[in-house]
PDB file with SEQRES, HELIX, SHEET and CRYST1 records, atoms N, CA, C and O in Angstrom:
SEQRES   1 A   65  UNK UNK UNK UNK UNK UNK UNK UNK UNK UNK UNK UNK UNK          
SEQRES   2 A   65  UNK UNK UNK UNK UNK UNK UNK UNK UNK UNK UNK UNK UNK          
SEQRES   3 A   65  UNK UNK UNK UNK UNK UNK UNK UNK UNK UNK UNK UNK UNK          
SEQRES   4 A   65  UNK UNK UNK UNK UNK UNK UNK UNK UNK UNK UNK UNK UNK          
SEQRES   5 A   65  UNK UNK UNK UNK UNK UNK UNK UNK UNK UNK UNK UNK UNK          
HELIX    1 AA1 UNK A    8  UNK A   11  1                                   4    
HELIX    2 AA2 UNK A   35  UNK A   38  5                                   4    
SHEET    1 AA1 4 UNK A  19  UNK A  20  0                                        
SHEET    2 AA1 4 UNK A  46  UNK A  52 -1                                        
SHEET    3 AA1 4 UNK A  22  UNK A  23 -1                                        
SHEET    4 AA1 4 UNK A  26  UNK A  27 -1                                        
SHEET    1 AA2 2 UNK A  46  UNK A  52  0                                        
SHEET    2 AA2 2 UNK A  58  UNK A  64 -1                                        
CRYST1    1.000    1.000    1.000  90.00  90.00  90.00 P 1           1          
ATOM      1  N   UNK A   1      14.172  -0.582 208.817  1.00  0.00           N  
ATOM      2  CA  UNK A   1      13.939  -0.390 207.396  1.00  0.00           C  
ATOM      3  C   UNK A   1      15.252  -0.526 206.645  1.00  0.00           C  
ATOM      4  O   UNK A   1      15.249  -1.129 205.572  1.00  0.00           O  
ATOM      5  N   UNK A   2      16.470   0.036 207.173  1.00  0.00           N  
ATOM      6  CA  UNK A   2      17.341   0.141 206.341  1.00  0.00           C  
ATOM      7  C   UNK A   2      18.731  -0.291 207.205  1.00  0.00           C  
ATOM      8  O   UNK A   2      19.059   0.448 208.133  1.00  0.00           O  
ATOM      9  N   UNK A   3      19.163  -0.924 207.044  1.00  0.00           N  
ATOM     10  CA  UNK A   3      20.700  -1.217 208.266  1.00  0.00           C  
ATOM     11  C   UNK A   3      22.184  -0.209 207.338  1.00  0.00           C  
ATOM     12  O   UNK A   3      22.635  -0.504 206.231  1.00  0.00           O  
ATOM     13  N   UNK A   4      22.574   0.787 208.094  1.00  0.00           N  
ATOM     14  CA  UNK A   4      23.680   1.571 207.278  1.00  0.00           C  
ATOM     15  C   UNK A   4      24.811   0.694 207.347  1.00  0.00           C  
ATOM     16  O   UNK A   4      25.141   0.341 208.479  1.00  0.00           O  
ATOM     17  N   UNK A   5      25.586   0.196 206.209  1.00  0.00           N  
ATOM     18  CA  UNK A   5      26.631  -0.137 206.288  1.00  0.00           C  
ATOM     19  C   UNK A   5      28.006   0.238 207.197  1.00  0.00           C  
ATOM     20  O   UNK A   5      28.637   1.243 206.871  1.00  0.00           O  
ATOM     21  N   UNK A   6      28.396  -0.457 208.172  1.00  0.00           N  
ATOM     22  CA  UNK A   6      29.276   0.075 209.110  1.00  0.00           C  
ATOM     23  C   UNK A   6      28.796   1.167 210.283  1.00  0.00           C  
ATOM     24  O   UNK A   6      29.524   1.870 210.984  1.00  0.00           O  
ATOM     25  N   UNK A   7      27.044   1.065 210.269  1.00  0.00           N  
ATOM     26  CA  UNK A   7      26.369   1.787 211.451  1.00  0.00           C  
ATOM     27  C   UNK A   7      26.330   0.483 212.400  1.00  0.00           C  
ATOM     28  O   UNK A   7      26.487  -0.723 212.211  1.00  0.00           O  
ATOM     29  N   UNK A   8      25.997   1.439 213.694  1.00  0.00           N  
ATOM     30  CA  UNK A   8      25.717  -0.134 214.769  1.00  0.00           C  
ATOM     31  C   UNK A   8      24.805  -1.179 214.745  1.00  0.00           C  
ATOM     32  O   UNK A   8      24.866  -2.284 215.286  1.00  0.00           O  
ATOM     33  N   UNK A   9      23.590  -0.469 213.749  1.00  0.00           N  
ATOM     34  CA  UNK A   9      23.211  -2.428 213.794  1.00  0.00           C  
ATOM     35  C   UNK A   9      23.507  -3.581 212.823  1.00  0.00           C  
ATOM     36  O   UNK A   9      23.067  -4.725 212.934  1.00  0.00           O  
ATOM     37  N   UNK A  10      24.549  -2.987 211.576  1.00  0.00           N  
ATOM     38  CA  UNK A  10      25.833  -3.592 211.035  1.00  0.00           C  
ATOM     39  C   UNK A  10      26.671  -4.648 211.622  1.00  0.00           C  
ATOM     40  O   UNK A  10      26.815  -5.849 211.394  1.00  0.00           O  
ATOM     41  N   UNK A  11      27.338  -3.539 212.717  1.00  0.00           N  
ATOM     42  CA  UNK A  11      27.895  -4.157 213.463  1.00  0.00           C  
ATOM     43  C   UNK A  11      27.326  -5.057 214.340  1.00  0.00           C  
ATOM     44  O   UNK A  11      27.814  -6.185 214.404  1.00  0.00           O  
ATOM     45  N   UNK A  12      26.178  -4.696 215.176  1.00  0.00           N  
ATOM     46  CA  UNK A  12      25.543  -5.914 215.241  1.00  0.00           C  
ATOM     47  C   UNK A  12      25.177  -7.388 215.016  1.00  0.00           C  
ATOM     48  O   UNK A  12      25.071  -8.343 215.785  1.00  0.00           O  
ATOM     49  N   UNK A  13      24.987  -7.209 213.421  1.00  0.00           N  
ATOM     50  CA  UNK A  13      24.581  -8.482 213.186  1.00  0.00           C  
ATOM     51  C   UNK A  13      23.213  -8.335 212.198  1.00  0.00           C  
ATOM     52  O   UNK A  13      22.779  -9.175 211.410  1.00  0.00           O  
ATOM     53  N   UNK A  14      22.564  -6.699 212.567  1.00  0.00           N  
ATOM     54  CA  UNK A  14      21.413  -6.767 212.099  1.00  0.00           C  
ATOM     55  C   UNK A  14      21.403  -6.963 210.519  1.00  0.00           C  
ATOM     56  O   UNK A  14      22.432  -6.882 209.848  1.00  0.00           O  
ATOM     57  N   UNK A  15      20.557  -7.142 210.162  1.00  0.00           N  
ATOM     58  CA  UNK A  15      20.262  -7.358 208.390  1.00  0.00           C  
ATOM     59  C   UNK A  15      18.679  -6.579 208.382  1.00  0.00           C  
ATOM     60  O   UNK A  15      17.991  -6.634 209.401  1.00  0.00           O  
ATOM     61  N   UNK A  16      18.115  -5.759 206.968  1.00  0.00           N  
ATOM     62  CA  UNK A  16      17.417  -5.291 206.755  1.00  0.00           C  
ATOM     63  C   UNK A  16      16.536  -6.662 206.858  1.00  0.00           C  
ATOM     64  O   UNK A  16      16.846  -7.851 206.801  1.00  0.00           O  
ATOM     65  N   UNK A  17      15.017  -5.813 207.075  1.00  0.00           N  
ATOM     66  CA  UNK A  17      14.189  -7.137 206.948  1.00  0.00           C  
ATOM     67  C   UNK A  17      13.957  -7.880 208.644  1.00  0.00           C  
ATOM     68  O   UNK A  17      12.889  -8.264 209.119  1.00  0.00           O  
ATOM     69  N   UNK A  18      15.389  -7.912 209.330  1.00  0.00           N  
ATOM     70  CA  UNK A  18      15.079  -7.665 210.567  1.00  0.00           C  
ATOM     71  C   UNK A  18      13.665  -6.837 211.574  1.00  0.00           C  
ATOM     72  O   UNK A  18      13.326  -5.704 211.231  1.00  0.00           O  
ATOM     73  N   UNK A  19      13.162  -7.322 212.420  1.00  0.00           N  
ATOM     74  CA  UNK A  19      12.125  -6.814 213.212  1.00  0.00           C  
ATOM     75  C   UNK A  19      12.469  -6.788 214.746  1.00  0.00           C  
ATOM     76  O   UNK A  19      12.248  -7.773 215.451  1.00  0.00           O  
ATOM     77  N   UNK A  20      12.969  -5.731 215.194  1.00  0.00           N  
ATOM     78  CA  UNK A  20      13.194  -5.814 216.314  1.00  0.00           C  
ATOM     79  C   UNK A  20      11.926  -5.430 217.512  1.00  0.00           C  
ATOM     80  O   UNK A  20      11.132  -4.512 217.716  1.00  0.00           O  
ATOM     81  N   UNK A  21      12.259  -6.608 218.067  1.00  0.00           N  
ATOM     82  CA  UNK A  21      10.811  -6.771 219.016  1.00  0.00           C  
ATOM     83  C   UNK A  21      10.735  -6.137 220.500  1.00  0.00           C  
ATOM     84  O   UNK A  21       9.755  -5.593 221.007  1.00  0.00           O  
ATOM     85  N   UNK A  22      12.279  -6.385 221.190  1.00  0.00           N  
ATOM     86  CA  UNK A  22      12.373  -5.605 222.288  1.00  0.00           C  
ATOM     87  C   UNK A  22      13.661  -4.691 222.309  1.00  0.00           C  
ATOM     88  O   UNK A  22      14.541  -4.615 221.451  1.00  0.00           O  
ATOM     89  N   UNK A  23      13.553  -4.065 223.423  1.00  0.00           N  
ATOM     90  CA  UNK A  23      15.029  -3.172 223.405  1.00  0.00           C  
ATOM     91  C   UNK A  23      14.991  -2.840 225.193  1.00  0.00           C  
ATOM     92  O   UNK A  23      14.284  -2.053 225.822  1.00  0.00           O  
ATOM     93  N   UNK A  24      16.052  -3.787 225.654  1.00  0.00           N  
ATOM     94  CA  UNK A  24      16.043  -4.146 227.190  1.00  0.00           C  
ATOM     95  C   UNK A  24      14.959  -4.859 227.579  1.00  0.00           C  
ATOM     96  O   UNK A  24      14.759  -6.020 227.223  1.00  0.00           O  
ATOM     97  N   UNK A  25      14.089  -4.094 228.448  1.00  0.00           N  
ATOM     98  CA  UNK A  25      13.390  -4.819 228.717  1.00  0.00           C  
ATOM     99  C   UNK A  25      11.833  -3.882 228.196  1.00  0.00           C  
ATOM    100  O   UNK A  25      10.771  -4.076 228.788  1.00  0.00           O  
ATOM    101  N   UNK A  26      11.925  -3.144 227.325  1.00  0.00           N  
ATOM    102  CA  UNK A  26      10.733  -2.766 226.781  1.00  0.00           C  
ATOM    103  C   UNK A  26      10.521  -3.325 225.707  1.00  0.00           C  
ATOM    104  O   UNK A  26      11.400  -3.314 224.845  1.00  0.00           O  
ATOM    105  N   UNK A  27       9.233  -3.991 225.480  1.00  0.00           N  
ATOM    106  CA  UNK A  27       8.349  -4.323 224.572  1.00  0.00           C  
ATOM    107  C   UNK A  27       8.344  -3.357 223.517  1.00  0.00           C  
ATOM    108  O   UNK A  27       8.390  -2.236 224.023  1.00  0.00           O  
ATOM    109  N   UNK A  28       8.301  -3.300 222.066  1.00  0.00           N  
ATOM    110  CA  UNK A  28       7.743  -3.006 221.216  1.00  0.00           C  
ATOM    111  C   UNK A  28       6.530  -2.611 220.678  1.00  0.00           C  
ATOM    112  O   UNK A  28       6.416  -3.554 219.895  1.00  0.00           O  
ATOM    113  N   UNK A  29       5.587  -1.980 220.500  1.00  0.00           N  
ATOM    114  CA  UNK A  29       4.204  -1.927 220.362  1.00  0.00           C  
ATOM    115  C   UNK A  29       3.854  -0.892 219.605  1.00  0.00           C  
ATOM    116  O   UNK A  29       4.654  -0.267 218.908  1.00  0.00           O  
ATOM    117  N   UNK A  30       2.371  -0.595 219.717  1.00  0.00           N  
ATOM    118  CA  UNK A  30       2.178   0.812 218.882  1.00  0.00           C  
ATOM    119  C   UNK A  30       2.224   1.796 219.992  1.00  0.00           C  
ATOM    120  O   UNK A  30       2.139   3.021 219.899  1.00  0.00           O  
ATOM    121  N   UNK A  31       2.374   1.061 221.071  1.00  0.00           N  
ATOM    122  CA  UNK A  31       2.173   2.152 222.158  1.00  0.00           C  
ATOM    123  C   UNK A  31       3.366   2.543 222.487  1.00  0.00           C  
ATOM    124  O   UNK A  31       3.364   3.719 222.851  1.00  0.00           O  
ATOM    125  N   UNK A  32       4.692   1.894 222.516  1.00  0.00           N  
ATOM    126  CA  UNK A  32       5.904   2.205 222.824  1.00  0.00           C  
ATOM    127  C   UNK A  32       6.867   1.567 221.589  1.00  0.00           C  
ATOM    128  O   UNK A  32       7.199   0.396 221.404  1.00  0.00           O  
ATOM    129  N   UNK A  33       7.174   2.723 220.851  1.00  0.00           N  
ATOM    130  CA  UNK A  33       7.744   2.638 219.960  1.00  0.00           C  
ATOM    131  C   UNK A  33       9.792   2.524 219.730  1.00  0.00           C  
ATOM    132  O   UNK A  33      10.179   2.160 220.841  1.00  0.00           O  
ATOM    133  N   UNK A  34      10.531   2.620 219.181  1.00  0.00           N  
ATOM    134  CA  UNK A  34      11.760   2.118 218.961  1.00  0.00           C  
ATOM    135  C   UNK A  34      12.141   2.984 219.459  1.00  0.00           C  
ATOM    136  O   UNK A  34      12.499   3.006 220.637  1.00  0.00           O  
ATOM    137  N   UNK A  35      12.165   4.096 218.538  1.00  0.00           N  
ATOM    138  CA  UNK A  35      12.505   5.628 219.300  1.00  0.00           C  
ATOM    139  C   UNK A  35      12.244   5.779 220.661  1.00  0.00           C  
ATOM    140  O   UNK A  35      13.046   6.211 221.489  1.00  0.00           O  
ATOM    141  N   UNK A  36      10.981   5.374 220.893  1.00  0.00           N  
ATOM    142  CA  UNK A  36      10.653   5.790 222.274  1.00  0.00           C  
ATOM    143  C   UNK A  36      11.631   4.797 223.411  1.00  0.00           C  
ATOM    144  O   UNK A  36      12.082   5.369 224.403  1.00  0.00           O  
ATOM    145  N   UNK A  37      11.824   3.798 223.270  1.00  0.00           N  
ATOM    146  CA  UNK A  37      12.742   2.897 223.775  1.00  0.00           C  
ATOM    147  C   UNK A  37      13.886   3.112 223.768  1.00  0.00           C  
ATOM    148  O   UNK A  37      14.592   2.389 224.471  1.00  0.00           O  
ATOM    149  N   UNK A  38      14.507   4.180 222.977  1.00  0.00           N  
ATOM    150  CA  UNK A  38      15.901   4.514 222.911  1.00  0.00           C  
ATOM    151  C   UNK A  38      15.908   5.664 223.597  1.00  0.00           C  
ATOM    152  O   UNK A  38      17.088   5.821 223.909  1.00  0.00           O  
ATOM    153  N   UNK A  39      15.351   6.460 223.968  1.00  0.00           N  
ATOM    154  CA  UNK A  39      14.808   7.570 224.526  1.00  0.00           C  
ATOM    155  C   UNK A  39      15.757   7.624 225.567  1.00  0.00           C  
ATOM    156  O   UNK A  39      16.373   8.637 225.899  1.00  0.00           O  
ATOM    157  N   UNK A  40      15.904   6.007 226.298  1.00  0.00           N  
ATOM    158  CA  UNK A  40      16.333   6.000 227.981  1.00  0.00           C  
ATOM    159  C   UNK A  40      17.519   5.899 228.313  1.00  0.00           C  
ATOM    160  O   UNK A  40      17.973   6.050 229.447  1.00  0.00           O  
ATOM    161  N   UNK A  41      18.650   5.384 226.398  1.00  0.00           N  
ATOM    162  CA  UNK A  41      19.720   4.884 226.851  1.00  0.00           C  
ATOM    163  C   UNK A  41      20.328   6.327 226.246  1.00  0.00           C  
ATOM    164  O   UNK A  41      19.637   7.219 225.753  1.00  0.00           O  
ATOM    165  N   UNK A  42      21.759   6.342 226.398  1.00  0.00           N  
ATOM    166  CA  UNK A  42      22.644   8.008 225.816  1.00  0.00           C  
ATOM    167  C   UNK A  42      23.413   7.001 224.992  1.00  0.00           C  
ATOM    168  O   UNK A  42      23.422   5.789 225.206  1.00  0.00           O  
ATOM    169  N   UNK A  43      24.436   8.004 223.455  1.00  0.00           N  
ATOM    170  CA  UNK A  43      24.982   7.911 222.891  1.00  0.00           C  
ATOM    171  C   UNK A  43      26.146   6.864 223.289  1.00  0.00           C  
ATOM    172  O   UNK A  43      26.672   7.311 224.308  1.00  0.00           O  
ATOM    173  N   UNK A  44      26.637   5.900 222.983  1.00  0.00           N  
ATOM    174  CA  UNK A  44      27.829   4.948 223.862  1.00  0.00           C  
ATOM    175  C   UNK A  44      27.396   3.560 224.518  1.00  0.00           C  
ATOM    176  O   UNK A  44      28.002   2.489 224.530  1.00  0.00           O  
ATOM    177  N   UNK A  45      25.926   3.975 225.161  1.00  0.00           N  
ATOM    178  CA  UNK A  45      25.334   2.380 225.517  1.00  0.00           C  
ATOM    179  C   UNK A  45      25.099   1.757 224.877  1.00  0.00           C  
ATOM    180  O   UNK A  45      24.468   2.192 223.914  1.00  0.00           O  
ATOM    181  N   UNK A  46      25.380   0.477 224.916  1.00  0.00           N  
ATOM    182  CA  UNK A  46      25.535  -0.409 225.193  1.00  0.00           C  
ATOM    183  C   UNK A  46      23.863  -1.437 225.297  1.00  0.00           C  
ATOM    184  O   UNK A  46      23.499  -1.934 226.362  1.00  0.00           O  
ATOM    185  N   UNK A  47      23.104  -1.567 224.064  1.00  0.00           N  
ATOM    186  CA  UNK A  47      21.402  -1.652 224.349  1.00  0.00           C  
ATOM    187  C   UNK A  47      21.430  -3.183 224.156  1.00  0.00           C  
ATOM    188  O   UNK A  47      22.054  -3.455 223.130  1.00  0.00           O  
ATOM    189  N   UNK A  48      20.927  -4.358 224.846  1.00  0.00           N  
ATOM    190  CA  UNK A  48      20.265  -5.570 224.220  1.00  0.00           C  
ATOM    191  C   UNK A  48      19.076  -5.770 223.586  1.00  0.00           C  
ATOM    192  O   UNK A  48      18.078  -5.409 224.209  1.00  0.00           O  
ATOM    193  N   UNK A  49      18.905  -6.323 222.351  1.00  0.00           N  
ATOM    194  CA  UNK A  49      17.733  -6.189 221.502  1.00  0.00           C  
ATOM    195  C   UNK A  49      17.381  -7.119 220.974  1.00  0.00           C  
ATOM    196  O   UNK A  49      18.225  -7.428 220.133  1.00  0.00           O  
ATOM    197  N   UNK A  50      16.119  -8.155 220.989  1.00  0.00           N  
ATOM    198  CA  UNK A  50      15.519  -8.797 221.027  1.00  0.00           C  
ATOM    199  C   UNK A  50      15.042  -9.194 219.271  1.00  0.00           C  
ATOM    200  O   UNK A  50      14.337  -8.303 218.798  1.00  0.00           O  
ATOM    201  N   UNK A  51      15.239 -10.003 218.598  1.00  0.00           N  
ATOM    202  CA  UNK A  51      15.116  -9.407 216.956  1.00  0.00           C  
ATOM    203  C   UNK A  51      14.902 -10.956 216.609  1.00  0.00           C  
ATOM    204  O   UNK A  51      15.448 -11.960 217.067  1.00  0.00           O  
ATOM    205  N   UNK A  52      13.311 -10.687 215.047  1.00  0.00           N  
ATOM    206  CA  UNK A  52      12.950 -11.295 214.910  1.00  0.00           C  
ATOM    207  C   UNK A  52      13.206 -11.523 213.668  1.00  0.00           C  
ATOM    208  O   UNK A  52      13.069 -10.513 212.977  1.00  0.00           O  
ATOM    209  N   UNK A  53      13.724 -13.032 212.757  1.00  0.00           N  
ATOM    210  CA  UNK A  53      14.658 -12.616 211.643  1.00  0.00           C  
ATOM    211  C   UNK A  53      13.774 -13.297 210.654  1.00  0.00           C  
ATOM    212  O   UNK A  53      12.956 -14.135 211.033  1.00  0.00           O  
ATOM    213  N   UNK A  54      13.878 -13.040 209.674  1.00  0.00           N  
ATOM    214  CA  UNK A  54      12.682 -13.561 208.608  1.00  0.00           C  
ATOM    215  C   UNK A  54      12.945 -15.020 208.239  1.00  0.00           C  
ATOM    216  O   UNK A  54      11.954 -15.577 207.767  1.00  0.00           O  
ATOM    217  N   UNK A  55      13.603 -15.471 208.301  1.00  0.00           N  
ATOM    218  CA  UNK A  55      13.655 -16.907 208.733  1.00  0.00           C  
ATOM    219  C   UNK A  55      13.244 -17.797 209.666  1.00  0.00           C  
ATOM    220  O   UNK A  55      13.363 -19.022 209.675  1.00  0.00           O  
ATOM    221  N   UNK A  56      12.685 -16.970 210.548  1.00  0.00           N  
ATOM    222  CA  UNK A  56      12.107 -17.072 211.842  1.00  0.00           C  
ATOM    223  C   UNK A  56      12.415 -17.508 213.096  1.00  0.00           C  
ATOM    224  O   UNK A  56      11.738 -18.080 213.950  1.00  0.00           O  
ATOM    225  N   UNK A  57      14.044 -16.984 213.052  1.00  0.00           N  
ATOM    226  CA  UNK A  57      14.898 -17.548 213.931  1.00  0.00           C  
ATOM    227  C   UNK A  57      14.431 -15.822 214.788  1.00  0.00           C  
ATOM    228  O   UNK A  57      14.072 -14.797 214.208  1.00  0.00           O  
ATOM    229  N   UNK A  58      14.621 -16.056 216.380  1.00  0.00           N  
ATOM    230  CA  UNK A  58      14.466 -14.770 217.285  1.00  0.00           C  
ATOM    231  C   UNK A  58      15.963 -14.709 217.789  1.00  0.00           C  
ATOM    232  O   UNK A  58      16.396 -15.676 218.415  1.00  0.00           O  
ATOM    233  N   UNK A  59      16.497 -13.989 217.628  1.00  0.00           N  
ATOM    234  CA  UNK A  59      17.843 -13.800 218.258  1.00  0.00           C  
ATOM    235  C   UNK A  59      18.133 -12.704 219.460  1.00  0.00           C  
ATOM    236  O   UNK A  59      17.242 -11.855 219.480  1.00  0.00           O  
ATOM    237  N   UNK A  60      19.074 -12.518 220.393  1.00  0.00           N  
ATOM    238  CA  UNK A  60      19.299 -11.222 221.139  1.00  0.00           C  
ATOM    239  C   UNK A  60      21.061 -11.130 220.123  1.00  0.00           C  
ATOM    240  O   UNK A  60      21.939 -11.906 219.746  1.00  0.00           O  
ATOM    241  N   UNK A  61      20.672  -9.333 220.059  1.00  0.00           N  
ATOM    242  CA  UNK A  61      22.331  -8.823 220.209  1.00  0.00           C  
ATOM    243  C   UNK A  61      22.351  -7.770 220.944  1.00  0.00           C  
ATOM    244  O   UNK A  61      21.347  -7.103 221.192  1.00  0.00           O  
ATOM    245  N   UNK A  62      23.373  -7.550 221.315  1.00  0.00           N  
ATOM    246  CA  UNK A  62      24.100  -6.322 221.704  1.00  0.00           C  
ATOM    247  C   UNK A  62      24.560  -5.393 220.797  1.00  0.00           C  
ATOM    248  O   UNK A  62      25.513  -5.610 220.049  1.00  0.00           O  
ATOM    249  N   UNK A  63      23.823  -4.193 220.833  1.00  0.00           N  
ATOM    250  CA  UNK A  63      24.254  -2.945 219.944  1.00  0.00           C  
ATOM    251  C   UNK A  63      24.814  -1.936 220.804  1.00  0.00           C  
ATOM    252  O   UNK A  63      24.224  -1.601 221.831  1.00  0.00           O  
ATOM    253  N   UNK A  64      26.238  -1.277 220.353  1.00  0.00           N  
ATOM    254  CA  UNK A  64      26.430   0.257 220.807  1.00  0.00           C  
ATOM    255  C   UNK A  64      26.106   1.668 219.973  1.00  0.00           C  
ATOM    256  O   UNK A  64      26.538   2.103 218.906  1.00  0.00           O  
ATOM    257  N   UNK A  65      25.035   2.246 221.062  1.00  0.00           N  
ATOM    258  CA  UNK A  65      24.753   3.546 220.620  1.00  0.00           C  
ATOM    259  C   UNK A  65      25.827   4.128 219.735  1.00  0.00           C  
ATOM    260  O   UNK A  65      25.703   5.264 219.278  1.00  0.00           O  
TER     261      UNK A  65                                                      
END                                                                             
């Protein structure tokens, strides 16, 4: 919804408007949600994330917790 200026998905690369589809190797869904996908990694990792950009380009980045 919102990318914080100088938060990690800033740094990333992310841009609002962004849709991130996976996070490692979990799927996205209503059944397993973002939160719930972050659940597995701790503060400092290091997550790959799968992101779908409204231009309709799909990209991976690397974000640190």
């Amino acid at each position: 919804v919102t990318v914080w200026p100088g938060g990690p998905a800033d740094v990333a690369g992310l841009e609002t408007g962004d849709i991130i589809l996976e996070v490692g190797d979990a799927n996205l869904s209503s059944s397993v949600t973002l939160a719930q996908a972050l659940d597995q990694f701790d503060s400092g990792d290091t997550v790959e994330l799968s992101v779908y950009q409204p231009n309709g380009n799909k990209i991976t980045v690397r974000v640190k917790l």
